[in-house]
N, C-alpha and C positions, 0 to 999 in steps of 0.2 A: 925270125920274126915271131913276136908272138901270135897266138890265134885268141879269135875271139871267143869272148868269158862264155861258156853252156851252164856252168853252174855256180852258184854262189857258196859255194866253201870255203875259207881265207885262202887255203892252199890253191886255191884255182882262180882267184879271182887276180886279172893284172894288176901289180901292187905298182904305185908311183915312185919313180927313184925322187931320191932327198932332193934333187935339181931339179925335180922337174919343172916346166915353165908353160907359159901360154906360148900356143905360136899361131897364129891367123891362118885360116883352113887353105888358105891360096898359095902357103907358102911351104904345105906340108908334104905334097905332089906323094900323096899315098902312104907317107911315114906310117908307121903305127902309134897311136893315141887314144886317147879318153876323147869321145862328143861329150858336153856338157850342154843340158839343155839345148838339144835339135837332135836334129834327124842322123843314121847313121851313114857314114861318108866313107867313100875306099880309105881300108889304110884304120881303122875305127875297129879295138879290139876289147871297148868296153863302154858302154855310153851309160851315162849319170844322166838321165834326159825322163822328164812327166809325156816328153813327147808319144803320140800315139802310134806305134810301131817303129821305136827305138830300138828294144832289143834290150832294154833296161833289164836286167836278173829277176824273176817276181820277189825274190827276199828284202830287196832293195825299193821293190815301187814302194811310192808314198805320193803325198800331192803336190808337193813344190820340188824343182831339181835341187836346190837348194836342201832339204829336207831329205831329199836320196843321196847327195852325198854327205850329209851328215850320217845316217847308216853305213854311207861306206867306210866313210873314218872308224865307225866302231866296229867295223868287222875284220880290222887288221888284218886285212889283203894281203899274199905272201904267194901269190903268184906270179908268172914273169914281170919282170917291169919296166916301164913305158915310158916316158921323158917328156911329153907333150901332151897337153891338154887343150881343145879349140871346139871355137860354137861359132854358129853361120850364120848369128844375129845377136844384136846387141838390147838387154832389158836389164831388169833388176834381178829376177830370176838368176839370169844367167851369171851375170857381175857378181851378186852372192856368192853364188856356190862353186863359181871358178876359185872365189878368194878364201874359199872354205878350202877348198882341195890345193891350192899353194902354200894360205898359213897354216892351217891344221891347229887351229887353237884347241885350249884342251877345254874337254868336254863340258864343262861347268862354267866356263868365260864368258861374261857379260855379253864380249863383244861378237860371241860365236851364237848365241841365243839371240842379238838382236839382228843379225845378218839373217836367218831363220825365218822370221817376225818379219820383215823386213820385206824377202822375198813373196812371202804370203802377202803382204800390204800391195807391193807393186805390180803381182800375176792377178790377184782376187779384187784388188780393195778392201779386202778384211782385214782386220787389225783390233786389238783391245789395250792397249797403249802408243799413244800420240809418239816419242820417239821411233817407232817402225814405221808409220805411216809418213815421217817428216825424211827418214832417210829415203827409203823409197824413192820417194817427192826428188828430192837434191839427185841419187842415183840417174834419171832420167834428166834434170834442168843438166849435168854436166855433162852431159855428150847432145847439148840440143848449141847451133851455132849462137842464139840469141841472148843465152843464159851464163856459157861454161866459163869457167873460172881460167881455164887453161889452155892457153896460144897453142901449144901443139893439136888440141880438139879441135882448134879451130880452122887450123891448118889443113890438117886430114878432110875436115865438112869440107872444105872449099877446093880442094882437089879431086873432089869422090866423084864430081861429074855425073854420074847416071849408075855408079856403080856402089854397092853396101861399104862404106869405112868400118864395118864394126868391127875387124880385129885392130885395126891403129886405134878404133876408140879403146877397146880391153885394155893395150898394149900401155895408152896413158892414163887410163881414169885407176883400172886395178891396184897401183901403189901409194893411190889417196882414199881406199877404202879405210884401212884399218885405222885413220884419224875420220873418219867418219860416222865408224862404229865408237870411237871410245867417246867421240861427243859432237851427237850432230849438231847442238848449237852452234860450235861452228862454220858450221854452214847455211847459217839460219834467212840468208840473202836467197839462197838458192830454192829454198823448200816453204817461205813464210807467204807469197803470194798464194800459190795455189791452197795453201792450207788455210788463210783467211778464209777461203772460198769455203772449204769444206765446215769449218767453223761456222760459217753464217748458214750454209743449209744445215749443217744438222743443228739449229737453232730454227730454225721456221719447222723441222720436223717438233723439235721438244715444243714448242709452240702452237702447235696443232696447222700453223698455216701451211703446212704441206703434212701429208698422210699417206703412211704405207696400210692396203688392203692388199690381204692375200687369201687367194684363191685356190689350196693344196691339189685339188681335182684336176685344175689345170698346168699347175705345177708352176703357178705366174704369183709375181706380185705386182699389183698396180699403185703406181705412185702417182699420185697428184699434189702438184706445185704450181706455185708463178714461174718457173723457170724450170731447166733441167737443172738435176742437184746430179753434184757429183759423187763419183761411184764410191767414192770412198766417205760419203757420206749415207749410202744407202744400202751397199752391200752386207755391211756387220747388224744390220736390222731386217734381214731375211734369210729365208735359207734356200727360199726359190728359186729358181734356176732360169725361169724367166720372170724379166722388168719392162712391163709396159709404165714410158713414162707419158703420163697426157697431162698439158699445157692448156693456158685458160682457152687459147685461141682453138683448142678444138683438137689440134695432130696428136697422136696416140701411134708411138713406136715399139712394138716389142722388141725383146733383143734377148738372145740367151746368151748367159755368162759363160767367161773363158773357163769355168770348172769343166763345162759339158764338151769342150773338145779336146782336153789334154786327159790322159793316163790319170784319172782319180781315185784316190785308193783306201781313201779315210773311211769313208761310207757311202754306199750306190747311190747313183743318181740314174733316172731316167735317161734312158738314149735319147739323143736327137733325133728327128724326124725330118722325112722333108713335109714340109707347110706348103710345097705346090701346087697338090691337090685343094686345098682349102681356098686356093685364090677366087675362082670359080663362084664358092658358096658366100662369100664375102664382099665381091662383088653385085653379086646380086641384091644384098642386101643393104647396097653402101647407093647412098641416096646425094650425095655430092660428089661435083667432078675428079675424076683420078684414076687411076687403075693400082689395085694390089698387087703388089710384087714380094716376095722373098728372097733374100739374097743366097740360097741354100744353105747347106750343113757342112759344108766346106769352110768358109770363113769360120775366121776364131770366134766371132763377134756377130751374125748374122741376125737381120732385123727381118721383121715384119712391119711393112706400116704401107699406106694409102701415099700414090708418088705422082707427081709431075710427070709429064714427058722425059724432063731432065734428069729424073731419078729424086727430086726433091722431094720431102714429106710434106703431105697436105691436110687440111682439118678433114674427120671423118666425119660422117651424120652417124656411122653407131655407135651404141654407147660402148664406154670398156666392159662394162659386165658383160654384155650383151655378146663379144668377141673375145670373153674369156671362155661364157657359155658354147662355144663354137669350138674354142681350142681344146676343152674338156669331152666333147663329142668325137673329135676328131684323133685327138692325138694318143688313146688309148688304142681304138682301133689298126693307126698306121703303124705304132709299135708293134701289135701283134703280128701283123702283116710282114714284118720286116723278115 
């Protein structure tokens, strides 16, 4: 059995036999394998994963899994090799970059660049051409029961009971990837709702009717809209790492981006913090019914905002600047502290 990769040399990294295949982690009862995008599992002798204590090679990190096995392909692995490849969740991330490590397109291939592209759109919402951002889009509408184009996704949702289908979803969505790279129009049902959506905000943004202010001290951007705009209409216009979005009616949510909890490797970003300390000073100053909550530094996605008993967000009486100027007080010091 192989043992797992200590260094990234081709000679020592687990190289994939020509067969290799997906196999769903439930089915591998400790085999040896590649994790792709998650955490490492018994039986896990090489993990392609942004995840944070993967075990990913440092030669290899990067910021999308996607993006880590495309280094892997170019490091022409010639170490033992492994037949099976599996992830313990299903996203675009992962859907990429499994189907990067099955076809192995070569290096230069539209459709291996836009798989890349693609993954970055559907981890981040960043994106600089509307093809990544539309695949993305359809990657997710096809493993959703309401959306998917294909009986057998729909089959697996409706038997999953309480339990994750994501490898029956790999198992059928991964061999309608590569007509989806060579032209997501055809899939233009599955990806043109939500992208109207994105369409229309970043038009009230070019519009002036909604406005990104950013705050570098605090590491925030504050978006004001009639509405929440979606992420992938706001993300490629900042580089902030937190998005407080506040609504006419008053609620003001911070929320830090998935960059700040996965392996990022492009360029530092601030650690996360916990913000529990801050509840306290927030409160104090918060002149409408609610209580401050933060969801900690655990979640991918974790908010800051003014809640209901029920956990719902409610208008605040401060202003955003006013609790950007708090987070800027506060969140240098906790960092230091850590």
């Amino acid at each position: 059995m192989p043992e797992p990769a200590a260094t990234t040399g081709a000679s020592a990294l687990p190289r994939l036999a020509p067969d290799a295949a997906f196999v769903p982690m439930e089915r591998l009862r400790g085999a040896p394998h590649v994790v792709v995008d998650g955490p490492r599992l018994p039986g896990t002798v090489l993990a392609l994963s942004h995840w944070p204590g993967s075990g990913t090679p440092d030669a290899l990190a990067d910021d999308t899994s996607a993006l880590i096995a495309d280094r892997y392909l170019r490091a022409a692995a010639a170490g033992p090799e492994v037949r099976a490849l599996t992830n313990n969740h299903y996203d675009e991330d992962g859907l990429f970059a499994l189907w990067l490590l099955l076809e192995r397109p070569p290096a230069d291939s539209p459709a291996r660049a836009l798989a890349i592209a693609a993954a970055e759109a559907g981890d981040f919402a960043t994106w600089t051409d509307p093809p990544a951002a539309q695949a993305a889009i359809a990657a997710m509408a096809m493993a959703e029961r309401a959306t998917t184009p294909f009986p057998e996704v729909g089959r697996a949702l409706a038997r999953a009971g309480g339990r994750d289908p994501a490898g029956e979803l790999y198992l059928a969505i991964l061999p309608r990837v590569g007509r989806l790279l060579d032209d997501p129009g055809r899939f233009r049902r599955l990806w043109e709702p939500r992208w109207t959506r994105v369409e229309a905000d970043m038009a009230l943004l070019d519009a002036g009717d909604a406005r990104i202010d950013e705050h570098p001290e605090a590491d925030l951007a504050i978006v004001r809209a009639p509405r929440p705009l979606d992420d992938m209409a706001v993300h490629p216009r900042t580089r902030m790492m937190r998005v407080m979005t506040v609504t006419p009616d008053g609620i003001a949510v911070v929320r830090h981006r998935y960059e700040t909890w996965v392996r990022y490797a492009s360029r530092p970003l601030a650690p996360r913090v916990d913000l529990g300390p801050l509840l306290p000073r927030l409160q104090a100053l918060e002149s409408r019914p609610g209580a401050w909550r933060f969801d900690g530094v655990a979640p991918i996605r974790p908010r800051l905002y003014l809640a209901d008993p029920h956990g719902r967000p409610l208008p605040t009486g401060i202003a955003p600047e006013r609790i950007a100027q708090e987070l800027a007080a506060f969140v240098p010091a906790a960092a230091a502290a850590r």
